[in-house]
BATIDO-809546 format. One record per residue (C-alpha): residue in one letter; x, y, z. Coordinates in steps of 0.2 Angstrom, whole numbers, m for minus. Each point is the difference from the previous one (the first is absolute). Layout:
<nodes>
> type	xx	yy	zz
> A	X	Y	Z;
...
</nodes>
This chain:
<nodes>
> type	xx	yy	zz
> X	m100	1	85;
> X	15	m11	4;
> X	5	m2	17;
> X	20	1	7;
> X	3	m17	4;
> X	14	m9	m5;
> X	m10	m12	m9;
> X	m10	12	m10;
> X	16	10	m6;
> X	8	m14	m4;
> X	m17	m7	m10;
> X	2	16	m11;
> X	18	1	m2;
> X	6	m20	m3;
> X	m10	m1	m17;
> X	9	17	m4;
> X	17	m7	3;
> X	m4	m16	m9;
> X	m4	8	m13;
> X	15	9	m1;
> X	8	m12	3;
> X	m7	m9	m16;
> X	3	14	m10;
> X	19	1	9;
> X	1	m21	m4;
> X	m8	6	m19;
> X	15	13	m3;
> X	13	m13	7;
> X	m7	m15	m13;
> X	2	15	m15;
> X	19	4	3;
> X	4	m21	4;
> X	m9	m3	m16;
> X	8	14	m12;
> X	17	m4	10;
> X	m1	m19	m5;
> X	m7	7	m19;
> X	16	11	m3;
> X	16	m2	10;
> X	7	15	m8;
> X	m10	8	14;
> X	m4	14	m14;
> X	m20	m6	1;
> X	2	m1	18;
> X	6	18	3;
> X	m14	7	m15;
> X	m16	m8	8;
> X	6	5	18;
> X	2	19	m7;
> X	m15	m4	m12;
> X	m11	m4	17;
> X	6	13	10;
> X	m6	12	m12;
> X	m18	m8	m1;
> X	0	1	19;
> X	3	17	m1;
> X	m13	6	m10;
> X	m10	m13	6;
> X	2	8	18;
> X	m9	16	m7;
> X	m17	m11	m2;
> X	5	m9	20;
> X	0	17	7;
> X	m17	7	m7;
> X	m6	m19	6;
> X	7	4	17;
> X	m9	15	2;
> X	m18	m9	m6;
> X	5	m13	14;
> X	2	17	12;
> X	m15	6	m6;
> X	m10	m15	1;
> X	4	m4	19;
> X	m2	17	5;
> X	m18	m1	m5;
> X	m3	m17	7;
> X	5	9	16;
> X	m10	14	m1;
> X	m16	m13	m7;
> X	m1	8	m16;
> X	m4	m15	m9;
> X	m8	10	m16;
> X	17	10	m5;
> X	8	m19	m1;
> X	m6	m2	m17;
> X	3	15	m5;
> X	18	1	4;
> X	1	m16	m7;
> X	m7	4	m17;
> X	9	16	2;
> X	19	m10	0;
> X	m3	m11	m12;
> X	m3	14	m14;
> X	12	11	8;
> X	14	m18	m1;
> X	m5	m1	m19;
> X	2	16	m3;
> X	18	1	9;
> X	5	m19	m11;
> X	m5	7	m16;
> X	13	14	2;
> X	14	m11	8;
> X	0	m12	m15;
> X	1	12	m14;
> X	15	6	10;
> X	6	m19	2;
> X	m3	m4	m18;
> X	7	16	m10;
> X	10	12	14;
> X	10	m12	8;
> X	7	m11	m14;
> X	12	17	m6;
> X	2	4	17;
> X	7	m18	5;
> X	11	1	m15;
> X	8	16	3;
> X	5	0	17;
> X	4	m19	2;
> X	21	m4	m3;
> X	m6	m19	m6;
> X	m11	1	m15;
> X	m2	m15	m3;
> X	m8	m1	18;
> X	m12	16	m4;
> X	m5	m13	m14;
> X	m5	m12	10;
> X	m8	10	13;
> X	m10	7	m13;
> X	m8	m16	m4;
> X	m4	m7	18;
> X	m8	20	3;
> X	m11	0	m18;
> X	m7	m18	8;
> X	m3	3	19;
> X	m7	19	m3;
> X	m16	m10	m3;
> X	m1	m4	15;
> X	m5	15	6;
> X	m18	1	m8;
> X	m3	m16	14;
> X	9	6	14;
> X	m10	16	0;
> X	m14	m11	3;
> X	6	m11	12;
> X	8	15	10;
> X	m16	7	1;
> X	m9	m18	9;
> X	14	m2	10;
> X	m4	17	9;
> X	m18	m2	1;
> X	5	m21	8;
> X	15	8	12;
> X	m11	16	7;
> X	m13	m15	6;
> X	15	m10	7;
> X	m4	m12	m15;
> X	17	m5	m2;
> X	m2	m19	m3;
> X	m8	4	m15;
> X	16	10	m7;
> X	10	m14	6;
> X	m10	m13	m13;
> X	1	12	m15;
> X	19	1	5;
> X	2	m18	3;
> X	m7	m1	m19;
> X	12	12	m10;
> X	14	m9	10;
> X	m4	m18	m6;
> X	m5	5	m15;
> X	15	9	m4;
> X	11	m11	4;
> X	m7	m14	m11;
> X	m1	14	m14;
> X	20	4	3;
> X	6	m17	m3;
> X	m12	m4	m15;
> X	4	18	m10;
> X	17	3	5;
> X	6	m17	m2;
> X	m14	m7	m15;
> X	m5	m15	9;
> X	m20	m5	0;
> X	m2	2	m17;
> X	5	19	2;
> X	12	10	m11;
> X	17	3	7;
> X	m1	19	3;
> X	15	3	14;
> X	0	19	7;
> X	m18	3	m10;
> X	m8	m16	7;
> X	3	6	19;
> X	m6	18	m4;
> X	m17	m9	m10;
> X	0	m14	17;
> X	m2	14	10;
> X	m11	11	m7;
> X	m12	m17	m3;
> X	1	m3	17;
> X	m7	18	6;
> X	m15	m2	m10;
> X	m3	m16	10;
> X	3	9	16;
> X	m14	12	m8;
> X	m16	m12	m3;
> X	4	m8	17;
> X	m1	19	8;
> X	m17	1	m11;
> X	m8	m15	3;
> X	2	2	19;
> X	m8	17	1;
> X	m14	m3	m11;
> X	m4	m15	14;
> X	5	10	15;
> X	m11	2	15;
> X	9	17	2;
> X	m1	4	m18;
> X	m21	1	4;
> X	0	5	17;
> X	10	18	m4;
> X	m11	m1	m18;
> X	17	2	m10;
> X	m9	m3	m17;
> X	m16	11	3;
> X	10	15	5;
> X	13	m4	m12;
> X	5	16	m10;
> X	12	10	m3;
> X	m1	19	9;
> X	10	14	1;
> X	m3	4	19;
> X	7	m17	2;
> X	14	2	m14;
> X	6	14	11;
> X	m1	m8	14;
> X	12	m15	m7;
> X	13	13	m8;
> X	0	9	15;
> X	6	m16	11;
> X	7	m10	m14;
> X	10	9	m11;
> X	13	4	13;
> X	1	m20	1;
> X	2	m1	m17;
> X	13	12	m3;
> X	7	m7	17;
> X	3	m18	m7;
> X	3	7	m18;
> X	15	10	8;
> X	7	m14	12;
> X	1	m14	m16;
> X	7	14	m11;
> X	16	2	14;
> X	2	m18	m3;
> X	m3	0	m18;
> X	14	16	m1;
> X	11	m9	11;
> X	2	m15	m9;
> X	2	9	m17;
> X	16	6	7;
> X	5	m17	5;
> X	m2	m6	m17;
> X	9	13	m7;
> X	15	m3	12;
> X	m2	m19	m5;
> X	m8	m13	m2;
> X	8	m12	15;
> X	m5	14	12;
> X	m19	m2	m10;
> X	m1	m18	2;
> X	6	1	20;
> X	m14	13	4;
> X	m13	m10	m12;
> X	3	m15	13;
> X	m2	13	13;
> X	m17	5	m6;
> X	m8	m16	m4;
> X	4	m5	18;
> X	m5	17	7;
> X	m17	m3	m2;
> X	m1	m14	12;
> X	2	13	13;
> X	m13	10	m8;
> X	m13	m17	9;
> X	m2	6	16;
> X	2	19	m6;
> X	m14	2	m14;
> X	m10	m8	11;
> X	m1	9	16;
> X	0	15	m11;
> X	m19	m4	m6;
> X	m2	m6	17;
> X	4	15	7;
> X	m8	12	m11;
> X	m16	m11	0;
> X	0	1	21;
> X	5	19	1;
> X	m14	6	m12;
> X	m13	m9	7;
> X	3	3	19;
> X	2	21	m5;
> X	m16	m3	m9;
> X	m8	m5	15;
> X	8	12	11;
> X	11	m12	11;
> X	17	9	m3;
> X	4	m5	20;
> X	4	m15	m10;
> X	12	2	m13;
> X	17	m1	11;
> X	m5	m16	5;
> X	m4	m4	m20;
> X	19	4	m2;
> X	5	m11	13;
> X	m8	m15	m3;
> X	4	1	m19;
> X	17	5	4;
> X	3	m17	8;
> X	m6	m9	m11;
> X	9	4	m17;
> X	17	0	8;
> X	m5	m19	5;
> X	m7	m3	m16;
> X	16	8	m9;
> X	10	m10	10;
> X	m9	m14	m7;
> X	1	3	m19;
> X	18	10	m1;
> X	9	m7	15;
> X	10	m14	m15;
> X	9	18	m5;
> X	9	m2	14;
> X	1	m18	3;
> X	1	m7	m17;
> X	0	16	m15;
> X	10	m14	m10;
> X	m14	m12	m2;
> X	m11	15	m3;
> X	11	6	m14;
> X	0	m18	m10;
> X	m18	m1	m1;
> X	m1	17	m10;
> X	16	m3	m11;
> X	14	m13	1;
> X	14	6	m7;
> X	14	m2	13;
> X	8	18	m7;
> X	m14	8	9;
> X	m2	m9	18;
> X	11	6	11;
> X	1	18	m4;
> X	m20	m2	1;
> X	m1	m9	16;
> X	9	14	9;
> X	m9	15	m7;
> X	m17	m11	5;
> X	7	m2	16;
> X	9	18	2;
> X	m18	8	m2;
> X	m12	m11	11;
> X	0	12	13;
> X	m9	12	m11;
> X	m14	m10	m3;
> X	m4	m3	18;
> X	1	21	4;
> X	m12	0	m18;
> X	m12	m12	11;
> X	0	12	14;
> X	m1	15	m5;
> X	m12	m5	m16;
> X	m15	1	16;
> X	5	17	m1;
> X	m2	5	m16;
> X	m15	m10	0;
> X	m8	11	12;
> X	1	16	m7;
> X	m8	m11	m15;
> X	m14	m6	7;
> X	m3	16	10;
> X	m5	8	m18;
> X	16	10	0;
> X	9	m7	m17;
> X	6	17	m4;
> X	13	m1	13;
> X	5	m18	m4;
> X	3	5	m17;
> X	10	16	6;
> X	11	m14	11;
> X	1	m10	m15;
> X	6	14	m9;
> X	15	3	14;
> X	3	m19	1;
> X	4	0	m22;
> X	9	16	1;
> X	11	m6	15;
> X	2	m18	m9;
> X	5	6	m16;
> X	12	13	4;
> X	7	m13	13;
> X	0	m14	m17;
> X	9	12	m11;
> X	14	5	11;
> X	4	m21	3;
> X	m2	m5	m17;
> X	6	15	m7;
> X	11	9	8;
> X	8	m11	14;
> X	m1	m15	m11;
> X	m2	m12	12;
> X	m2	m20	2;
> X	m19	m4	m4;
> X	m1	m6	20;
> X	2	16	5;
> X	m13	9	m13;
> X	m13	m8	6;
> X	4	6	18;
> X	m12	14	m11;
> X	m16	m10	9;
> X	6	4	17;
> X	m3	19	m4;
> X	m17	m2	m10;
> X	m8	m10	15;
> X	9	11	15;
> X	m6	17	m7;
> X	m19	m7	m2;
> X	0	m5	17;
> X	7	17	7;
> X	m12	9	m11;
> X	m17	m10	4;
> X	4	m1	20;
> X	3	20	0;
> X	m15	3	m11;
> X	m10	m12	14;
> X	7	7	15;
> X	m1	18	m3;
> X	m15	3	m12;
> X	m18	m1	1;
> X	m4	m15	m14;
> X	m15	m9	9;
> X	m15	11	m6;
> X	2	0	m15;
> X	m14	1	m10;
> X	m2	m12	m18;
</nodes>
């Protein structure tokens, strides 16, 4: 069981953060790349929209893998090493299931939809090609999603942090030599990052694989003898992890719905809030991180019965991703014009980018904070009330959105004031739902 140290929280949560971070530096390499490609910014603004929509049905197959991680480290708390493989086996048939029915929806739902509502169709073209690419992706990330929560229930993190450290490199040699047709590659533009990526996640894959078939822990917890799929544990997972999935399906969709209405307003505000978004997910470092961290330490220790504990689990997590987010975001404050250049040079965009960047800084420093929070109630095994938070958070953001961009018609700095709202009411929300209601025996 991990101990509370700084040094052990830190020995799960820095290969987190790297690997965000990887995956942060891989998103940032995809838009400098594809704004170098096309100055028009047309291929820009399709594989940003493009990629937001993969994360968002990607985030489905996250939050049924958050909820086997949840699982997992429960039962490494409680010592019930023979329900690990089964929960394991469990979520990988469960994830293949859940993939199969998100790229038939990627592949022949989504291509009339993007068409229909989307004012640039010529942009609903292209996003249509990057999406028919990356929904492959899926089939590996389903995989790796499930290895990744067996590794960070065990505090295993290290081992993520390679398989990240892989897709990273690898994509970013693939992005040059298919979007650009250099190594003996065709030149293939918006299609070669999509197929860069995708390649890239299958590497990520057999990295994940190869480590748990050699894992000490893979045999000690006897994950291939009990491996199996079984409906006692199925419901177990959907029980915990379907909220997550819905959870993080519904947050990306916010996003996905918010930006649609940017591109309809035009595409100067698009290309502004794409510049946003790729640098948004620095902050997302320290965040992602202590978020598995958390989860991973509040399982385990209510497993074990040592709930005196958790409080003190906030604290110390607390302190450290506000650090840590200093850290990776503090250049939006200091510097959001260097920021903005790397992800796309065209001076038309700059300025009014640099000041939005810097305008919502504080947002992502009261996202760190209150993220413990949320976290909690997570890790407690109470994911219905996170998704009912989420639900709240969407509802108030959108409604808040539509009103700017809609109605008031305001500059694009002032829209995005819209994060301020999402992260305030998720961290009213999860402190009342802590302080006043009994969430620490709960039973999963």
């Amino acid at each position: 069981m991990l101990d509370l140290r700084y040094k052990t929280i830190l020995g799960v949560a820095l290969p987190l953060m790297t690997s965000s971070f990887i995956q942060a530096i891989v998103l940032i390499t995809d838009s400098s790349f594809i704004s170098r490609y096309d100055p028009t910014s047309l291929a820009f603004d399709a594989v940003g929209n493009g990629g937001l929509l993969y994360i968002t049905v990607f985030m489905a197959l996250a939050g049924m893998g958050d909820g086997a991680q949840i699982l997992i480290a429960r039962r490494i708390g409680q010592r019930q090493i023979d329900a690990i493989g089964r929960i394991f086996g469990t979520t990988i048939f469960t994830l293949f299931f859940i993939a199969i029915v998100l790229f038939v929806l990627l592949q022949f739902a989504l291509p009339d939809a993007l068409r229909y509502y989307s004012a640039n169709k010529t942009l609903a073209g292209m996003q249509n090609d990057y999406i028919g690419i990356r929904s492959y992706a899926l089939f590996f990330a389903m995989i790796s999603l499930a290895i990744q929560a067996f590794f960070i229930a065990n505090g295993k993190t290290w081992i993520v942090l390679i398989a990240a450290l892989t897709t990273a490199l690898s994509n970013v040699l693939l992005d040059y030599f298919m979007i650009f047709g250099e190594g003996g590659f065709p030149e293939l533009g918006l299609k070669g990052a999509a197929w860069a990526s995708t390649i890239a996640d299958f590497l990520g894959m057999v990295v994940l694989m190869v480590f748990l078939f050699f894992s000490k822990e893979g045999k000690q917890m006897q994950v291939f003898s009990h491996f199996s799929f079984n409906l006692p544990s199925m419901k177990e997972l959907f029980n915990v992890g379907s909220p997550l999935m819905l959870q993080g399906f519904i947050a990306l969709t916010t996003w996905t719905v918010f930006f649609t209405w940017l591109e309809q307003r035009g595409s100067a505000e698009l290309t502004v809030s794409q510049n946003i978004r790729s640098i948004y997910f620095l902050c997302y470092v320290p965040v992602w991180g202590f978020a598995g961290t958390t989860k991973t330490y509040i399982s385990q220790y209510i497993g074990r019965g040592k709930q005196q504990s958790l409080k003190f689990i906030q604290r110390r997590i607390q302190f450290l991703t506000l650090i840590f987010l200093f850290i990776s975001f503090h250049g939006a404050i200091f510097y959001p014009e260097v920021l903005i250049r790397m992800i796309n040079p065209n001076q038309a965009y700059i300025a009014q980018s640099a000041e939005t960047l810097r305008f919502i800084s504080g947002s992502i420093f009261m996202y760190g904070f209150f993220s413990v929070y949320f976290q909690t109630i997570n890790g407690s095994g109470n994911t219905k009330v996170t998704f009912l938070i989420e639900i709240v958070c969407g509802v108030c953001y959108l409604i808040y959105s539509y009103y700017l961009i809609k109605v008031a018609n305001l500059d694009i700095m002032w829209i995005w004031s819209n994060e301020y709202i999402y992260f305030g009411v998720m961290g009213i929300l999860s402190i009342v739902y802590l302080r006043y209601f009994d969430w620490k025996k709960k039973e999963i």
